[in-house]
C-alpha positions in Angstrom: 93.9 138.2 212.4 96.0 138.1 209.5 93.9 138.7 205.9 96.5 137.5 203.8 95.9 134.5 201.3 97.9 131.5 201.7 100.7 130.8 199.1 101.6 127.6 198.1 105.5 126.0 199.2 107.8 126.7 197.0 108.6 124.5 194.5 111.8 123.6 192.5 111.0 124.3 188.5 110.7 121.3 186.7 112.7 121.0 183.9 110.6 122.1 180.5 109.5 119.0 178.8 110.8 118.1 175.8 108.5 118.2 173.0 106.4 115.4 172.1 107.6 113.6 168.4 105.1 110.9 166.9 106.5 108.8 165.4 105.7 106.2 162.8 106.1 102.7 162.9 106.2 100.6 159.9 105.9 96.6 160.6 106.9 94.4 157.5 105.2 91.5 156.5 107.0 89.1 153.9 104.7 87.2 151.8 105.7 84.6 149.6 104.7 84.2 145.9 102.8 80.6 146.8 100.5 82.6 149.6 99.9 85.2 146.8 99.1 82.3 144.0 96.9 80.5 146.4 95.2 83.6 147.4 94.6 84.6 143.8 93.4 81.1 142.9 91.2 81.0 145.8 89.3 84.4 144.6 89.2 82.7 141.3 87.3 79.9 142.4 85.0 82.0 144.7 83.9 84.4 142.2 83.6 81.5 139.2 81.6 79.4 141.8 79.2 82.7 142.2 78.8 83.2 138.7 77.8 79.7 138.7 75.4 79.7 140.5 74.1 83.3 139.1 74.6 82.2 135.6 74.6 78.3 135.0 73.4 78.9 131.6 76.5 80.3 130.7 78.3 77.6 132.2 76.7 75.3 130.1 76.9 76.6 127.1 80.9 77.1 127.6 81.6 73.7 129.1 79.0 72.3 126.0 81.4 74.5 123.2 84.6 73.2 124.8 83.8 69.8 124.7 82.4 70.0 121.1 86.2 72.0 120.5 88.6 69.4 122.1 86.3 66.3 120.6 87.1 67.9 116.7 90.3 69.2 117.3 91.4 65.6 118.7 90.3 64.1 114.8 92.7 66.5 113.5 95.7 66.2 115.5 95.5 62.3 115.3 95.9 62.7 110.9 98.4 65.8 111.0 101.0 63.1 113.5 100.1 60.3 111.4 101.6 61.6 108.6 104.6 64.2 109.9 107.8 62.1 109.6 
């Protein structure tokens, strides 16, 4: 009876494997200046309508001051044109 371990079949050597390299890959996205604007005015409007309903006090007293602004500066303008040549 033979004692001796079995050895496995000889096998060809495989070529050593080229190191791995990890690469990194950019993807571009082009945005156009009207998707920024509308973006931008469409945070504007989110956070103003948040403070609005946080603060309408505020609001109030701003939209109250402007109208008070544009109803006396309109008086003025009207006499300054009337008598520029």
């Amino acid at each position: 009876m033979p004692t001796q371990t079995p050895t496995e079949p000889n096998r060809p050597m495989e070529p050593a494997a080229p190191p791995k390299i990890h690469r990194v890959e950019v993807e571009w996205h082009a945005v156009t200046y009207k998707t920024v604007i509308i973006y931008g005015l469409l945070l504007a409007a989110i956070i103003l309508a948040g403070m609005f309903i946080a603060f309408p006090s505020l609001y109030s007293a701003v939209t109250r001051k402007l109208s008070t602004a544009i109803a006396s500066n309109d008086g003025e303008n009207s006499s300054v044109t009337q008598t520029q040549a």
